[in-house]
C-alpha positions, 0 to 999 in steps of 0.5 A: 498497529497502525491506521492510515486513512482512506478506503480500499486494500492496504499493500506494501509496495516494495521500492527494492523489488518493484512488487506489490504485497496486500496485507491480509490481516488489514481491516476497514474501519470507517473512513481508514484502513488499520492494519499491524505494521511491524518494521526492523532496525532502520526498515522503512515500508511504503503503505498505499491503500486504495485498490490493487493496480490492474492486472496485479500481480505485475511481472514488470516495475508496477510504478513505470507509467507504462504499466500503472497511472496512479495519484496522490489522492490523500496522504494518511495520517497515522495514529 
C-alpha cells in the first residue's frame, strides 16, 4: 500500500501512452489518499492526486498545455 498526500482521485498517468487511469480501490484518509501500488521488475508509475483533467478520458496527450493547465501543488510523501 502506499499513501501519498493530498485530496482528491488518485490516477496513474501513463507516460508511454499519454492515458489516464483512476485507481478505484484508493481511498481518502484525512489529509492523504492510500491506495495498493503494486509495480513490476524495473516498472516505475507516475501517481497524481487531485481531480481528473476536464473533459477526461482525453483522446489527445493529456499533458500538452493545449489540452490541460495542471501545477505542482504539493509532492507526496510516501509512507
Amino acid at each position: 500500500m502506499a499513501t501519498l498526500a493530498g485530496h482528491g482521485q488518485a490516477q496513474v498517468w501513463d507516460l508511454a501512452t499519454a492515458e489516464i487511469h483512476p485507481i478505484s480501490a484508493a481511498t481518502a484518509e484525512g489529509d492523504s489518499v492510500r491506495f495498493p501500488l503494486v509495480l513490476g521488475p524495473y516498472e516505475a508509475k507516475v501517481v497524481v492526486v487531485g481531480p481528473l483533467p476536464s473533459g477526461w478520458p482525453l483522446r489527445s496527450h493529456p499533458w500538452s498545455p493545449a489540452t490541460l493547465s495542471w501545477t505542482w501543488a504539493e509532492i507526496g510523501r510516501w509512507t
